[in-house]
C-alpha positions, 0 to 999 in steps of 0.5 A: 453159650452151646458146646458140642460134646461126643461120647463114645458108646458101645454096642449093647442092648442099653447104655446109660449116659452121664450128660446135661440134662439139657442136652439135645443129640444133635449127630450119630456115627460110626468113628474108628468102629465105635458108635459116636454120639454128639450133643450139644448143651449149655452146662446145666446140671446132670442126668443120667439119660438111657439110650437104647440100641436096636438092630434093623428087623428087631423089635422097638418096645413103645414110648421110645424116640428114634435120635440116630441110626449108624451103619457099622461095616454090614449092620445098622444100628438104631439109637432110641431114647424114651419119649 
């Protein structure tokens, strides 16, 4: 049966993430000043999956898929993964 799980993360250029490799991001927000990432995943075994965070007006290299964006007080943030 699917779960949803949420992992904070923060503001930098990559972060890695420790999840499910089956893992479908399903939301991102801003919660208490922290970009939240919610996906949901029925257990499999883990991977280390790569996320990729962007400003508005800033470059976005190819082969990378938009999953989110979140607004944090004047920025927007744009959350990217590889296809």
């Amino acid at each position: 049966m699917p779960v949803v799980h949420k992992v904070h993360i923060p503001v930098q250029d990559e972060v890695n993430i420790v999840m499910p490799a089956d893992a479908k991001v399903v939301m991102v927000g801003d919660q208490d000043d922290l970009i939240a990432v919610w996906f949901e995943h029925d257990n499999g075994p883990l991977t280390t999956r790569t996320i990729y965070i962007h400003g508005t007006g800033h470059p976005i290299p190819a082969g990378r898929k938009h999953i989110g964006s979140v607004q944090q007080r004047v920025y927007v943030w744009h959350l990217y993964e590889d296809a």
